[in-house]
mmCIF file as gemmi writes it, N, C-alpha and C atoms, coordinates in Angstrom:
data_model
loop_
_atom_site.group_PDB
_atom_site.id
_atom_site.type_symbol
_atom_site.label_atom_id
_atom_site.label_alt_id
_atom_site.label_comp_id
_atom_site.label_asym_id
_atom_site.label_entity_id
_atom_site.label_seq_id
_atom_site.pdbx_PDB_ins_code
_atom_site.Cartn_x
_atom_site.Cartn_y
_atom_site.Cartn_z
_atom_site.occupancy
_atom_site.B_iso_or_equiv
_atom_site.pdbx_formal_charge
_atom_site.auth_seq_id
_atom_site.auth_asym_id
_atom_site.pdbx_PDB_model_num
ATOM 1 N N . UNK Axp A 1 ? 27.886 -20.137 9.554 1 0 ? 1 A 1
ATOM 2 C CA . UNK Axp A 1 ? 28.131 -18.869 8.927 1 0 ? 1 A 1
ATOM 3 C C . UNK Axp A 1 ? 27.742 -17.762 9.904 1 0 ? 1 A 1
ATOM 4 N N . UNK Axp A 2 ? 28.59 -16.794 10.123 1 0 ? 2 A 1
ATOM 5 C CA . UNK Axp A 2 ? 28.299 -15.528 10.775 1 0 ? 2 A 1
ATOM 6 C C . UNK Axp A 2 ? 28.221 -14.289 10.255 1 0 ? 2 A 1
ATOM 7 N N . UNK Axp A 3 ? 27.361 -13.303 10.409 1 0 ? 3 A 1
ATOM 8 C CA . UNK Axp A 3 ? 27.434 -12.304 10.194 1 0 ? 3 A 1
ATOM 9 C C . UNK Axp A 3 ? 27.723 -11.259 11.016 1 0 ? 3 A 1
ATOM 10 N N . UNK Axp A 4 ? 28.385 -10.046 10.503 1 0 ? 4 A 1
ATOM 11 C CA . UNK Axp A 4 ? 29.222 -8.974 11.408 1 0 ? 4 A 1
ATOM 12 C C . UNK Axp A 4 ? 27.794 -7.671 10.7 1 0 ? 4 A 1
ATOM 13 N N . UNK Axp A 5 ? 26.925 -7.294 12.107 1 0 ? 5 A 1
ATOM 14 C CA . UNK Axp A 5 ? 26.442 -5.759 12.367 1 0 ? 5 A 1
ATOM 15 C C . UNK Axp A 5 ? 26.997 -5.105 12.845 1 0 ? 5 A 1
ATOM 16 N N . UNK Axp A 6 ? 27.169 -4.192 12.415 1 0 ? 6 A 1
ATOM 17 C CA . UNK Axp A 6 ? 27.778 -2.835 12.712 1 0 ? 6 A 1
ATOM 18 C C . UNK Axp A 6 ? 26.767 -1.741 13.298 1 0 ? 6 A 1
ATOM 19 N N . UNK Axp A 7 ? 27.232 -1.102 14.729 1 0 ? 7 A 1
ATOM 20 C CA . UNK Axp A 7 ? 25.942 -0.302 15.103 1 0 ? 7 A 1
ATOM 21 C C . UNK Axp A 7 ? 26.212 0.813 14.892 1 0 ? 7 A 1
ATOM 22 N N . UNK Axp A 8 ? 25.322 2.023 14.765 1 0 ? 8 A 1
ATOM 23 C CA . UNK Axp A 8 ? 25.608 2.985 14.355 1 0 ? 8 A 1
ATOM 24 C C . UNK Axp A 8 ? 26.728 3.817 15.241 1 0 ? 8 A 1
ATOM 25 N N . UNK Axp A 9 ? 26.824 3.168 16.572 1 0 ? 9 A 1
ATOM 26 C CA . UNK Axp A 9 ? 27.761 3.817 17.866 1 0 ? 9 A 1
ATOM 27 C C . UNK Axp A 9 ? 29.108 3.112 17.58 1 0 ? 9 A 1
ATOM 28 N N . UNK Axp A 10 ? 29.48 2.336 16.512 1 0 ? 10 A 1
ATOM 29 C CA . UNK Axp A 10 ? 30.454 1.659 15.709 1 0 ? 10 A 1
ATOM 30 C C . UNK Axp A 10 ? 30.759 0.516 16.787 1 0 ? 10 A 1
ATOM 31 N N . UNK Axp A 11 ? 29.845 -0.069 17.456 1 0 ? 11 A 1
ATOM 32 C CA . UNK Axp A 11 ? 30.677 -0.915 18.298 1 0 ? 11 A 1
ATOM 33 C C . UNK Axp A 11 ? 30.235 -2.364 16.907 1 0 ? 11 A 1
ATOM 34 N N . UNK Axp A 12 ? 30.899 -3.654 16.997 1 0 ? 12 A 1
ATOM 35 C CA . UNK Axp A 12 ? 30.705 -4.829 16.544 1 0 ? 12 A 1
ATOM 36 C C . UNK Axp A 12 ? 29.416 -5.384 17.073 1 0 ? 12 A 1
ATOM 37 N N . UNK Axp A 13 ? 29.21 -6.252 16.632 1 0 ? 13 A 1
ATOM 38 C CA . UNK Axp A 13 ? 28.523 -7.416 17.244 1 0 ? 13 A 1
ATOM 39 C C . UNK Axp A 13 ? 28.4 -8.629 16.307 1 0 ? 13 A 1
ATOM 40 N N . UNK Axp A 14 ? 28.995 -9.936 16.589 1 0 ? 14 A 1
ATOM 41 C CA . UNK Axp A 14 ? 28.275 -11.136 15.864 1 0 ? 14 A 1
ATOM 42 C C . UNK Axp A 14 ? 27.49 -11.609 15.856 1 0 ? 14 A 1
ATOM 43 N N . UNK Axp A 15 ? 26.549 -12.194 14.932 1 0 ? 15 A 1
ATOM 44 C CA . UNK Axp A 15 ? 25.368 -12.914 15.105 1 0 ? 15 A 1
ATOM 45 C C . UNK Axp A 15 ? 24.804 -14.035 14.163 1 0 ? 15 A 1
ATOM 46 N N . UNK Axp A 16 ? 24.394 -15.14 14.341 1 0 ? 16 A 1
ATOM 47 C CA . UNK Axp A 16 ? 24.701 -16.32 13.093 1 0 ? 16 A 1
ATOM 48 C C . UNK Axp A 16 ? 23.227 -15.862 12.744 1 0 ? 16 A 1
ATOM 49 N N . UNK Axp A 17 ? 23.449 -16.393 11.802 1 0 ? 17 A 1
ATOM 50 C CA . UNK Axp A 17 ? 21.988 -16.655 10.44 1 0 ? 17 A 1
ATOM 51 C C . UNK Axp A 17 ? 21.165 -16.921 11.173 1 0 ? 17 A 1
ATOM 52 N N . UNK Axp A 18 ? 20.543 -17.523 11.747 1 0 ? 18 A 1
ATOM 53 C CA . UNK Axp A 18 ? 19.662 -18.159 12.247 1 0 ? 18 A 1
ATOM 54 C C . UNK Axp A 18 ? 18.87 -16.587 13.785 1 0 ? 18 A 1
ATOM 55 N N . UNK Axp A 19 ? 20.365 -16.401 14.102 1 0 ? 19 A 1
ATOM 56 C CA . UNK Axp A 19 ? 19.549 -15.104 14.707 1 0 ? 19 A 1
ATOM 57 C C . UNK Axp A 19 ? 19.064 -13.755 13.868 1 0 ? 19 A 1
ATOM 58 N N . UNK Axp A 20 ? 19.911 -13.542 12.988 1 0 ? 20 A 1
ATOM 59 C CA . UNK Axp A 20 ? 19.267 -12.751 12.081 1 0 ? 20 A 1
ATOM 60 C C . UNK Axp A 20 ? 17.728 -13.073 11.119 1 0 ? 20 A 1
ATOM 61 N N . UNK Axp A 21 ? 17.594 -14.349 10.703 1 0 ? 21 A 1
ATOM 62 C CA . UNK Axp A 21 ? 16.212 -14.179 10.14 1 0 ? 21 A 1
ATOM 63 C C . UNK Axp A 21 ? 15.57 -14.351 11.398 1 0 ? 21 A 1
ATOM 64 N N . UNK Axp A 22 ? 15.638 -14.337 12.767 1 0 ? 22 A 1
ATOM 65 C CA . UNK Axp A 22 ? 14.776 -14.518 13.582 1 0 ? 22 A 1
ATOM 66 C C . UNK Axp A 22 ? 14.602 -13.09 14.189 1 0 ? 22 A 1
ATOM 67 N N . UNK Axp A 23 ? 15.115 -12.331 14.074 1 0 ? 23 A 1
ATOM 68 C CA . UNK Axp A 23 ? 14.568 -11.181 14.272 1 0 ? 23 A 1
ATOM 69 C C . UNK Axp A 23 ? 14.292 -10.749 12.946 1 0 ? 23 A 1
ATOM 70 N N . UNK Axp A 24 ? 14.356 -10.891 11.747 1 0 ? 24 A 1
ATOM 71 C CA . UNK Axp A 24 ? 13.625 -10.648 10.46 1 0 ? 24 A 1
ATOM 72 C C . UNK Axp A 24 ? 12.419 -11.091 10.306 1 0 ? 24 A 1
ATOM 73 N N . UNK Axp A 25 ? 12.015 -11.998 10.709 1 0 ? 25 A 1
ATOM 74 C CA . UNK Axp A 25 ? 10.563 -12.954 11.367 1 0 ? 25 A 1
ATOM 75 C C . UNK Axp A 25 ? 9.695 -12.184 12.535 1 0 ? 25 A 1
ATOM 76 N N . UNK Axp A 26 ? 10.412 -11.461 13.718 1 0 ? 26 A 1
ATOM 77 C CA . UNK Axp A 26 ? 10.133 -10.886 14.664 1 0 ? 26 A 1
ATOM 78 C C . UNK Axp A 26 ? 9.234 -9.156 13.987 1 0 ? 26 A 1
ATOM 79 N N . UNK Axp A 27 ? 10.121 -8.643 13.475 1 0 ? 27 A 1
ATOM 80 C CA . UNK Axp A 27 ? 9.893 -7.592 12.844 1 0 ? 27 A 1
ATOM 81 C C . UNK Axp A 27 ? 8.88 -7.541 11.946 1 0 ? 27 A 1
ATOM 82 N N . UNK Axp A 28 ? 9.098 -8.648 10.925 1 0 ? 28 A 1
ATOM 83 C CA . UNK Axp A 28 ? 7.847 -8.332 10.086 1 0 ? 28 A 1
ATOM 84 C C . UNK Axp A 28 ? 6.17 -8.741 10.78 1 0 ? 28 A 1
ATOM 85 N N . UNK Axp A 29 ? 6.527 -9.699 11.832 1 0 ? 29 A 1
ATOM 86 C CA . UNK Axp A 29 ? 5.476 -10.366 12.606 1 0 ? 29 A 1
ATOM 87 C C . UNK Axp A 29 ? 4.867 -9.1 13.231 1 0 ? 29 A 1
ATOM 88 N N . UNK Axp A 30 ? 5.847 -8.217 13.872 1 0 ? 30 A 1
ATOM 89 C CA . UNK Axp A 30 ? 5.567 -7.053 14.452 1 0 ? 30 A 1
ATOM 90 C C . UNK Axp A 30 ? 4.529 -5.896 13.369 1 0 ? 30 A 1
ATOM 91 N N . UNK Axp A 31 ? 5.148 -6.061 12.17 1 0 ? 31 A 1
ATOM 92 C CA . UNK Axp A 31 ? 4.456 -4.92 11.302 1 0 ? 31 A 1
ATOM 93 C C . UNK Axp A 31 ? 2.889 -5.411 10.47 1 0 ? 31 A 1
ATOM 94 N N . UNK Axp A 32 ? 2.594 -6.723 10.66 1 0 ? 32 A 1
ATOM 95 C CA . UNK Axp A 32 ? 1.469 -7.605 10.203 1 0 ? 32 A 1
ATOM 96 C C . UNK Axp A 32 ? 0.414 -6.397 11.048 1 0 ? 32 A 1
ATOM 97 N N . UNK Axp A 33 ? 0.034 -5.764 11.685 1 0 ? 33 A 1
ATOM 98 C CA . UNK Axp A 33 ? -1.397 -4.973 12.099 1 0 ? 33 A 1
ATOM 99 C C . UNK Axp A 33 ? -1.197 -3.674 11.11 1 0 ? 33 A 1
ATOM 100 N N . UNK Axp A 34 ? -0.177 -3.473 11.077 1 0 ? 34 A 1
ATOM 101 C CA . UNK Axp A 34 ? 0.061 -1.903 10.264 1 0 ? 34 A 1
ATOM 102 C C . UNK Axp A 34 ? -0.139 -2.457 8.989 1 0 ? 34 A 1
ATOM 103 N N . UNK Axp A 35 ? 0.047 -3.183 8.145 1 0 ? 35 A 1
ATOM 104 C CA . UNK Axp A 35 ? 0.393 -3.977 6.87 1 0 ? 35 A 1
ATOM 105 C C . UNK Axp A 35 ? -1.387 -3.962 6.599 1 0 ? 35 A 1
ATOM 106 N N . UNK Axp A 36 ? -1.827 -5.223 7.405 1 0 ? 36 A 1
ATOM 107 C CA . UNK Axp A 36 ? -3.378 -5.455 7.084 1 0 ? 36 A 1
ATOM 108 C C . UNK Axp A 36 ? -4.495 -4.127 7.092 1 0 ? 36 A 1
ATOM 109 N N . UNK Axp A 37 ? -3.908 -3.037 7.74 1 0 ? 37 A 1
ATOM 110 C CA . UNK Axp A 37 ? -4.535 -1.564 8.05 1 0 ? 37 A 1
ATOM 111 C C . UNK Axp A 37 ? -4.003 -1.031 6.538 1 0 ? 37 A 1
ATOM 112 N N . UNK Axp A 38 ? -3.018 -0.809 6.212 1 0 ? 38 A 1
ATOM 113 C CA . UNK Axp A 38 ? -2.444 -0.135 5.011 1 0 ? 38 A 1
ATOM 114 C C . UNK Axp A 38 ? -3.249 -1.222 3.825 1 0 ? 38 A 1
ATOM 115 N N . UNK Axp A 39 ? -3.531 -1.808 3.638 1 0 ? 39 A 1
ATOM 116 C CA . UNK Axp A 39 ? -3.744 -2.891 2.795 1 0 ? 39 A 1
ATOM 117 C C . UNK Axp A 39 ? -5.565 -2.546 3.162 1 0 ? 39 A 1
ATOM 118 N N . UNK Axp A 40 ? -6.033 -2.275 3.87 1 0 ? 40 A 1
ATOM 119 C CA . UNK Axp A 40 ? -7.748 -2.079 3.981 1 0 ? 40 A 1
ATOM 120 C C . UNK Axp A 40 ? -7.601 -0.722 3.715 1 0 ? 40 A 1
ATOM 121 N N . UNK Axp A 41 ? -6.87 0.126 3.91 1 0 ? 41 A 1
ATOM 122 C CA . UNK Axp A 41 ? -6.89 1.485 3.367 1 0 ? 41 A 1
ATOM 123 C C . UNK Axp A 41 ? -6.302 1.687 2.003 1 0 ? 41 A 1
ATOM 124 N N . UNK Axp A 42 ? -5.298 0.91 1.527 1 0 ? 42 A 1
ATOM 125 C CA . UNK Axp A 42 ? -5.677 0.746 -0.3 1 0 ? 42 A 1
ATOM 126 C C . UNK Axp A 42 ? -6.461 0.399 -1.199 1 0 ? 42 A 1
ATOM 127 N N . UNK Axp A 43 ? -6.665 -0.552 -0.702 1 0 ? 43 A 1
ATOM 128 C CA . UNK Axp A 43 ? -8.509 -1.189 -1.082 1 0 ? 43 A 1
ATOM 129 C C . UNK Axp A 43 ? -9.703 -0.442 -1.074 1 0 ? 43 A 1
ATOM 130 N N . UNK Axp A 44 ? -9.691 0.732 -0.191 1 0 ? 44 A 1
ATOM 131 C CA . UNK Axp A 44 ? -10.811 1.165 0.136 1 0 ? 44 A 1
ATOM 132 C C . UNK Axp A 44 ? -10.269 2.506 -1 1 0 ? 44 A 1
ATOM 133 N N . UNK Axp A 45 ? -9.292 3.034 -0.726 1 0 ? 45 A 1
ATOM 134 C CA . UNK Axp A 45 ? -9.073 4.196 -1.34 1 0 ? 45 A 1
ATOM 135 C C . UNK Axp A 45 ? -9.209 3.595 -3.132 1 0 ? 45 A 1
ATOM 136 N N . UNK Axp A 46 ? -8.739 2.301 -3.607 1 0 ? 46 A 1
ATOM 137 C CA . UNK Axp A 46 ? -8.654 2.403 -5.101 1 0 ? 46 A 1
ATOM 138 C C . UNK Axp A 46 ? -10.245 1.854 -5.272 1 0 ? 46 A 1
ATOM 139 N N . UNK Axp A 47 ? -10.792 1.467 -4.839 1 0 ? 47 A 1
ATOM 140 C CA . UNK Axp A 47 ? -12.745 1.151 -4.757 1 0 ? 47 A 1
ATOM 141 C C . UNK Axp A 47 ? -13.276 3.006 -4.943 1 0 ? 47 A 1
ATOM 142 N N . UNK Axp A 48 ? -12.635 3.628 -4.831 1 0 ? 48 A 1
ATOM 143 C CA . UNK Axp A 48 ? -13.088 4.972 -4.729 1 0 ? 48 A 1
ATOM 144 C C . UNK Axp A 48 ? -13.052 5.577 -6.076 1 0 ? 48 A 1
ATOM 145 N N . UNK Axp A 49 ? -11.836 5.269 -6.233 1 0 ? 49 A 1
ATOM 146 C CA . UNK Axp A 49 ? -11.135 5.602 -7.894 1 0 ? 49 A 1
ATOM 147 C C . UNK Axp A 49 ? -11.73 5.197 -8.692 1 0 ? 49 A 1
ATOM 148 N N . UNK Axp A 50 ? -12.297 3.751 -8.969 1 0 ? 50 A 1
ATOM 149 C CA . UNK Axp A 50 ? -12.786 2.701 -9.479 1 0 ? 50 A 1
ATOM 150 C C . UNK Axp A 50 ? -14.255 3.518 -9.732 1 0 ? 50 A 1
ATOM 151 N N . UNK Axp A 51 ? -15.211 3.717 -8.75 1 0 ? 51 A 1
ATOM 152 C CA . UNK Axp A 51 ? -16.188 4.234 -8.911 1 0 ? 51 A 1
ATOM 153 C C . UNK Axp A 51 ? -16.272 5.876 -9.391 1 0 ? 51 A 1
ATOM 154 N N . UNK Axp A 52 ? -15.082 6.34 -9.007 1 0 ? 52 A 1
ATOM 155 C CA . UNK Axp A 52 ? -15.406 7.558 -9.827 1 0 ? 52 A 1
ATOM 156 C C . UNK Axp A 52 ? -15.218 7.561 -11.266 1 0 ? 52 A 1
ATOM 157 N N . UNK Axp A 53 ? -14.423 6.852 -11.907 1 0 ? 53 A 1
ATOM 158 C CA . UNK Axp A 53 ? -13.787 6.071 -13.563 1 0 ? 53 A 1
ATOM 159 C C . UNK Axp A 53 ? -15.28 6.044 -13.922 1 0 ? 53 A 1
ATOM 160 N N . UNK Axp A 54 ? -16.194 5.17 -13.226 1 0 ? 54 A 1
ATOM 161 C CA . UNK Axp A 54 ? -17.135 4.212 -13.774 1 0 ? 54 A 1
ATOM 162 C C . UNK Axp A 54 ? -18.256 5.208 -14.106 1 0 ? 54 A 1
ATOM 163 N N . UNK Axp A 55 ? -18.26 6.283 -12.827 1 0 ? 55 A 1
ATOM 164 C CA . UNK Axp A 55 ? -19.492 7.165 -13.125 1 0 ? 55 A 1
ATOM 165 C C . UNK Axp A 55 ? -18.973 8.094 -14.58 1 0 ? 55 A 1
ATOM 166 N N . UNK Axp A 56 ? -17.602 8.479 -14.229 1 0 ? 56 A 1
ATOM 167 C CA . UNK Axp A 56 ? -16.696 9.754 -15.448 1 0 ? 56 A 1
ATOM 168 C C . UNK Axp A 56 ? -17.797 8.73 -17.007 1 0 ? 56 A 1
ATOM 169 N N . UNK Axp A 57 ? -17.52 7.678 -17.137 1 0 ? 57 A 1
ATOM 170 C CA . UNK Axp A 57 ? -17.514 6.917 -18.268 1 0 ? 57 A 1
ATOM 171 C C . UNK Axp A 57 ? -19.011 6.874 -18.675 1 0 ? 57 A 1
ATOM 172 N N . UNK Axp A 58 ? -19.708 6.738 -17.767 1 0 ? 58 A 1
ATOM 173 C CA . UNK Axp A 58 ? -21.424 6.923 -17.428 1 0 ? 58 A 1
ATOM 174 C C . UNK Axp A 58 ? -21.866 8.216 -18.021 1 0 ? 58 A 1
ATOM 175 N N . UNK Axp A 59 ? -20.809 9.052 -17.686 1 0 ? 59 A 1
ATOM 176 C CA . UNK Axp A 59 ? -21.712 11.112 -18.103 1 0 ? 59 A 1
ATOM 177 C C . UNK Axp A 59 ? -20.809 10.979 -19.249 1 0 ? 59 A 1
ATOM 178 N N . UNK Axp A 60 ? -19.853 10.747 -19.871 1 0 ? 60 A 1
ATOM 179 C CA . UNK Axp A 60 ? -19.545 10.721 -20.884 1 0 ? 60 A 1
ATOM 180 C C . UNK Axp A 60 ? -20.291 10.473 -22.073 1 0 ? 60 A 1
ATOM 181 N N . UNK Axp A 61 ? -20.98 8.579 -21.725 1 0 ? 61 A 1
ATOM 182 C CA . UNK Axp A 61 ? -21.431 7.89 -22.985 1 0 ? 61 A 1
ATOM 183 C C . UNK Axp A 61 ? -22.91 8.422 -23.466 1 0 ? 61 A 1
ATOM 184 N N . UNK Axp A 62 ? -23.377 9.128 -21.815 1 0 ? 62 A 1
ATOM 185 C CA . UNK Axp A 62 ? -24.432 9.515 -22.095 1 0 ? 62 A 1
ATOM 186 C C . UNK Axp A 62 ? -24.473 11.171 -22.401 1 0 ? 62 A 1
ATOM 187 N N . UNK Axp A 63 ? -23.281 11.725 -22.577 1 0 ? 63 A 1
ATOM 188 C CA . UNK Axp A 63 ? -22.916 12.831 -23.21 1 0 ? 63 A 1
ATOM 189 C C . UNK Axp A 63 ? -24.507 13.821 -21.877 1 0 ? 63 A 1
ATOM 190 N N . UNK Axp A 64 ? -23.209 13.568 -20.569 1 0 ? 64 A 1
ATOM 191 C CA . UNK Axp A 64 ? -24.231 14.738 -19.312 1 0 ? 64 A 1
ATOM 192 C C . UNK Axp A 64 ? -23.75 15.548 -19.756 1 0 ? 64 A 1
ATOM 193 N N . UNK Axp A 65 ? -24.396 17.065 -19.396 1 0 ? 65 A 1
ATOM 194 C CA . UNK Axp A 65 ? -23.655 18.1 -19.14 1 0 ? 65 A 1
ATOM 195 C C . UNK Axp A 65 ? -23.747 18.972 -20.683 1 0 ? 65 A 1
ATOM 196 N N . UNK Axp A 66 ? -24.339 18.53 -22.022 1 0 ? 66 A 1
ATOM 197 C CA . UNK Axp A 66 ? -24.271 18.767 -22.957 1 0 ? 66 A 1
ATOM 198 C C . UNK Axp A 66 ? -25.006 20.053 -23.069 1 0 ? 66 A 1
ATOM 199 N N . UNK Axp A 67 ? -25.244 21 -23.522 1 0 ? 67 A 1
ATOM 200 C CA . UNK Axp A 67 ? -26.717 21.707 -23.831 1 0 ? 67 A 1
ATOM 201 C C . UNK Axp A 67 ? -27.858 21.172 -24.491 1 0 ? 67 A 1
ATOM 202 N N . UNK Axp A 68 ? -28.689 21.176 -24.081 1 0 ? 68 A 1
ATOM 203 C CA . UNK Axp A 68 ? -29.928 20.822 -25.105 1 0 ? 68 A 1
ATOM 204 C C . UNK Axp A 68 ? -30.265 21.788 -25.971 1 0 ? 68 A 1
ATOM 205 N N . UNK Axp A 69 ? -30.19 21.965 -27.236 1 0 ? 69 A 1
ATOM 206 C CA . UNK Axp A 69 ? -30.963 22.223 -28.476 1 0 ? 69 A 1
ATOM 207 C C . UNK Axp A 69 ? -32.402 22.695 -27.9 1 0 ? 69 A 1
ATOM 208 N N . UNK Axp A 70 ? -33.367 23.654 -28.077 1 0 ? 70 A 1
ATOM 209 C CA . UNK Axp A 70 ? -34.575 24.341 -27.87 1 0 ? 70 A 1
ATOM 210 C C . UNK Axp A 70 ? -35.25 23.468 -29.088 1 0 ? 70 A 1
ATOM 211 N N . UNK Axp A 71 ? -36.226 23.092 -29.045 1 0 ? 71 A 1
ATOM 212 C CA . UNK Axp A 71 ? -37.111 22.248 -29.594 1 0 ? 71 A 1
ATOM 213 C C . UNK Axp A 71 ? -37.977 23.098 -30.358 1 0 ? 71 A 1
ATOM 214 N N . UNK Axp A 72 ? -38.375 23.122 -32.078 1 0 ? 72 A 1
ATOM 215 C CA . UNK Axp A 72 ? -39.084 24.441 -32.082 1 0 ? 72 A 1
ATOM 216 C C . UNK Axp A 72 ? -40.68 23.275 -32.315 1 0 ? 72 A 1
């Protein structure tokens, strides 16, 4: 089986299956450092979120921020 790319300069080119997932293999192999970086920087950014939820829920239950009543 072959497949027909088309380049954007309209020239042809053929290329069988086997070369196409091999540069589909190439590429994503290529993007694995950016991927594991984006992926430690989501993690880190929703750990952030996570702890701010946890504290919001903390001053809530313990009703921070309330006025205190003067004690007579």
């Amino acid at each position: 089986m072959t497949s027909v790319i088309i380049s954007p300069n309209g020239s042809t080119e053929v290329a069988t299956t086997s070369e196409v997932v091999a540069e589909s293999l190439a590429r994503q192999e290529s993007n694995a450092p950016r991927r594991a970086l984006f992926v430690a920087g989501l993690s880190s950014a929703l750990s952030i979120v996570a702890v701010a939820v946890i504290l919001i829920a903390i001053g809530v239950t313990s009703r921070w921020g309330e006025p205190v009543s003067p004690r007579r």
